[in-house]
C-alpha positions as CSV (number, residue, x, y, z in Angstrom):
1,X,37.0,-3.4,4.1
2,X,35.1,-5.8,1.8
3,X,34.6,-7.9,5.1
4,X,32.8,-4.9,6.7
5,X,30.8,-4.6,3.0
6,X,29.8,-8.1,2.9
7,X,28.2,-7.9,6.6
8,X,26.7,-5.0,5.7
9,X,25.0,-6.2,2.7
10,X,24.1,-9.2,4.7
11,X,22.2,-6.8,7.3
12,X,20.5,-4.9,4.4
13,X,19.5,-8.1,2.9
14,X,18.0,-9.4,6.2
15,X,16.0,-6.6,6.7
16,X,14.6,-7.1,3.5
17,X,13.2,-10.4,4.2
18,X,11.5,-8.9,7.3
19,X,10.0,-6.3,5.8
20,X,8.7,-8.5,3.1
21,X,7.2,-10.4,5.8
22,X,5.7,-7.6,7.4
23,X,4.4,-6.9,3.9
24,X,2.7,-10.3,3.4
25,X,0.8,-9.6,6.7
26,X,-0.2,-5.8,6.0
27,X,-2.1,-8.0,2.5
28,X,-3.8,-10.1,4.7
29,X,-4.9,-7.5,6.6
30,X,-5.6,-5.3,3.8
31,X,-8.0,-7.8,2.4
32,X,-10.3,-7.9,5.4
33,X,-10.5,-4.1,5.9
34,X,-11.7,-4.2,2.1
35,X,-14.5,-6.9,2.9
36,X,-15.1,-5.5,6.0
37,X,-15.1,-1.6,4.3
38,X,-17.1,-2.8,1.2
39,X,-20.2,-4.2,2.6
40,X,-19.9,-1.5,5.3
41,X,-20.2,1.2,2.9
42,X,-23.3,-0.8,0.2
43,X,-25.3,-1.1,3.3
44,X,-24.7,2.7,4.3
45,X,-26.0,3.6,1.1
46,X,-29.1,1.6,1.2
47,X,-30.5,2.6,4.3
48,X,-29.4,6.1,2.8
49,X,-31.4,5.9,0.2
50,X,-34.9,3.6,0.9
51,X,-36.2,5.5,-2.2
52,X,-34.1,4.2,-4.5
53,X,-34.0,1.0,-3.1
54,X,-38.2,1.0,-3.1
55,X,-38.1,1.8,-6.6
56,X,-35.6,-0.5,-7.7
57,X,-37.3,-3.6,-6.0
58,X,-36.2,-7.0,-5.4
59,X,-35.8,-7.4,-9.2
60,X,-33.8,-4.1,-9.7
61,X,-32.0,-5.2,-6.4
62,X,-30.5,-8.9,-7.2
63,X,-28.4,-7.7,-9.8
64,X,-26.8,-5.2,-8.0
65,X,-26.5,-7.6,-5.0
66,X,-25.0,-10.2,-6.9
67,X,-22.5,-7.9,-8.2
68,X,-21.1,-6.5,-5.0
69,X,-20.8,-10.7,-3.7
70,X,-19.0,-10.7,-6.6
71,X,-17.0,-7.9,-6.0
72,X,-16.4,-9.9,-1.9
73,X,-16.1,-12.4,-3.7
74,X,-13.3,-11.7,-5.5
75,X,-11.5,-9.4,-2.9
76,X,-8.6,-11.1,-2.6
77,X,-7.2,-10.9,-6.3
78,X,-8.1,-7.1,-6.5
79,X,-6.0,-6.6,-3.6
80,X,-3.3,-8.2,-4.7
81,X,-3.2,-6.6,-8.0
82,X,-3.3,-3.2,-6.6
83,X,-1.5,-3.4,-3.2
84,X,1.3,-6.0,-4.2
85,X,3.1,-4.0,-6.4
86,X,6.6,-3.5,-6.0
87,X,6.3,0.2,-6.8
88,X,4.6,0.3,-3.7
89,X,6.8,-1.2,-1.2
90,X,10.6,0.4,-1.5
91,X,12.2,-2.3,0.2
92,X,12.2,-4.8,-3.0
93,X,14.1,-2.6,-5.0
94,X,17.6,-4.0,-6.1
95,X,19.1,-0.4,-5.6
96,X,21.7,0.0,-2.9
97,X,21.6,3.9,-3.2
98,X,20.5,6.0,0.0
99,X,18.2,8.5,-1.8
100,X,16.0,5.2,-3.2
101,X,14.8,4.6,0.8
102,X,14.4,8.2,1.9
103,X,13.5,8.0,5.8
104,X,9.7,8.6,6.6
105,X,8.0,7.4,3.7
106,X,6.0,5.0,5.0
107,X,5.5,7.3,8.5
108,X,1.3,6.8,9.1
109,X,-0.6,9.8,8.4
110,X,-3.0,9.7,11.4
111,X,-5.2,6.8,11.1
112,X,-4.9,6.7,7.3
113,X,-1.7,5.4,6.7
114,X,1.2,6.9,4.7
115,X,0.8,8.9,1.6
116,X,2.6,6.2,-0.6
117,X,-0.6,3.8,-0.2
118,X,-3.7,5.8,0.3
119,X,-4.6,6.3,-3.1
120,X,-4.3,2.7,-3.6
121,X,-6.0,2.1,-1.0
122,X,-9.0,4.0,-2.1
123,X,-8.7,2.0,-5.7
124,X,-9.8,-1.4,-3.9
125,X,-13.2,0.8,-3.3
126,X,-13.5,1.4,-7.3
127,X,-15.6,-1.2,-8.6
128,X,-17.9,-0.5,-6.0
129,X,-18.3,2.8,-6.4
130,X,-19.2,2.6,-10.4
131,X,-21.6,0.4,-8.8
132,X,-23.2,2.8,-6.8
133,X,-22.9,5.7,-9.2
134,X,-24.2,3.4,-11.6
135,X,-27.5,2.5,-9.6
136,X,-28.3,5.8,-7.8
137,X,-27.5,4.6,-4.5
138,X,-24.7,7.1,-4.2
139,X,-23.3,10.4,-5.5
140,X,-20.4,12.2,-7.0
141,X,-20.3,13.8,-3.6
142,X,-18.5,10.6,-2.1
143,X,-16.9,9.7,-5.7
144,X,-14.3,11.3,-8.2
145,X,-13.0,10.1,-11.3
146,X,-9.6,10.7,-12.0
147,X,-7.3,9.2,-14.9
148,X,-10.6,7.2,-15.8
149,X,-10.8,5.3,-12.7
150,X,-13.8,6.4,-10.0
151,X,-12.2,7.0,-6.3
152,X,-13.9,7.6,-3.1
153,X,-13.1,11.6,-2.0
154,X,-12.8,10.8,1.7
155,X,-9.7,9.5,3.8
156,X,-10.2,6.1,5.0
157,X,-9.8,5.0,8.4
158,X,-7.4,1.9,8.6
159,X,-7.8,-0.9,10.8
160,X,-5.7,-1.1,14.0
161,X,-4.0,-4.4,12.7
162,X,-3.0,-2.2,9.6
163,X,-1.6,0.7,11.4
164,X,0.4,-1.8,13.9
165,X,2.2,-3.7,10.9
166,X,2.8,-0.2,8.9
167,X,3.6,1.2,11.8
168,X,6.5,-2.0,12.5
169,X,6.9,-1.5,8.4
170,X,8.1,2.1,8.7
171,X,10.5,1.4,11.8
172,X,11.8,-1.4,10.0
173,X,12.7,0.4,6.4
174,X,14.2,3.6,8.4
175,X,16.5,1.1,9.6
176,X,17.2,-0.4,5.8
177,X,17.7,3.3,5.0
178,X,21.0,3.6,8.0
179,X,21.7,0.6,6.7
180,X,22.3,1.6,3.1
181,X,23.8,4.9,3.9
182,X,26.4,2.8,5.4
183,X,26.8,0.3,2.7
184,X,27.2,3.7,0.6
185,X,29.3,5.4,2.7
186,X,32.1,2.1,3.0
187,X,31.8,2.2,-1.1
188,X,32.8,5.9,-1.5
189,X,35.5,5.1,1.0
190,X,36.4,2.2,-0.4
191,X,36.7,4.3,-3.5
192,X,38.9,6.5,-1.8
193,X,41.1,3.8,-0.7
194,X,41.7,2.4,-4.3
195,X,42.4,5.9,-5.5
196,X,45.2,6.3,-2.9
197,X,46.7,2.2,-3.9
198,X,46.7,3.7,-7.4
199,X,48.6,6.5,-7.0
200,X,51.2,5.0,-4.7
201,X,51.8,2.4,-6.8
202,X,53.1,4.9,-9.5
């Protein structure tokens, strides 16, 4: 019985490191649908708004320009401090209880991805957005602010590299999940088992 608990903690710990890899890739990802999403959406609003952009000139224009290269510029580090948290991504937790990996929680919701990172998702957009508020190029129709931080109100369409490694992510952690009802299951029997020792050795 400890055997069978050892390889089973071995498997749960395996399929840890692969989901952490598959982790590491949805970052990388992550951080080109950002770039790619960013200047997407500042050059939507300037051809949406050629008045604005008339009145604000080249001198009203460079500032705001040099902010959102900043912003690019710095893509990296604000996806990583948002998306790699482990409050985030179940599978780092230390627990080896069933009901901390419930089944499903990563399962993609349509082209936006599961529940559990959209919001944080949308926060990588947030700097830009103050940025747009900020400057007239956009309006609180597209933005909301909520616990002090401005968010875009619309779902966002991941990229197909995104959806393909959440998609392996969410296979990969329902199987952690069996495997951890197992591991639970051979410690209540286990359990059981030294109940029994103890009472027959009286």
């Amino acid at each position: 019985m400890v055997r069978d608990k050892k390889e089973k903690r071995f498997e749960i710990d395996s399929k840890k490191i692969e989901l952490d890899f598959l982790r590491q890739q949805f970052l990388v990802e992550c951080k080109r649908f950002a770039a790619k999403t960013i200047e997407g959406k500042i050059r939507g609003a300037v051809s949406s708004n050629p008045e604005t952009v008339f009145s604000l000139g080249k001198e009203g224009l460079s500032p705001i320009k040099d902010k959102v290269n900043h912003l690019l510029d710095h893509i990296s580090d604000q996806v990583e401090e948002i998306m790699n948290q482990d409050e985030l991504w179940r599978h780092t937790r230390d627990s080896l209880a069933a009901k901390d990996f419930p089944e499903d929680l990563y399962l993609p919701a349509g082209k936006e991805g599961p529940r559990i990172l959209a919001e944080s998702i949308q926060k990588i957009l947030s700097p830009l957005g103050e940025i747009l508020l900020t400057h007239g190029l956009d309006t609180q129709k597209n933005w909301e602010s909520r616990e002090k931080t401005i968010l875009y109100r619309h779902p966002l369409e991941w990229s197909k590299d995104m959806i393909r490694i959440m998609d392996q992510y969410h296979e990969l952690f329902n199987e952690l999940s069996k495997l951890i009802r197992e591991y639970e299951a051979l410690d209540v029997k286990n359990s059981g088992n030294d109940a029994l020792e103890l009472w027959d050795s009286i």
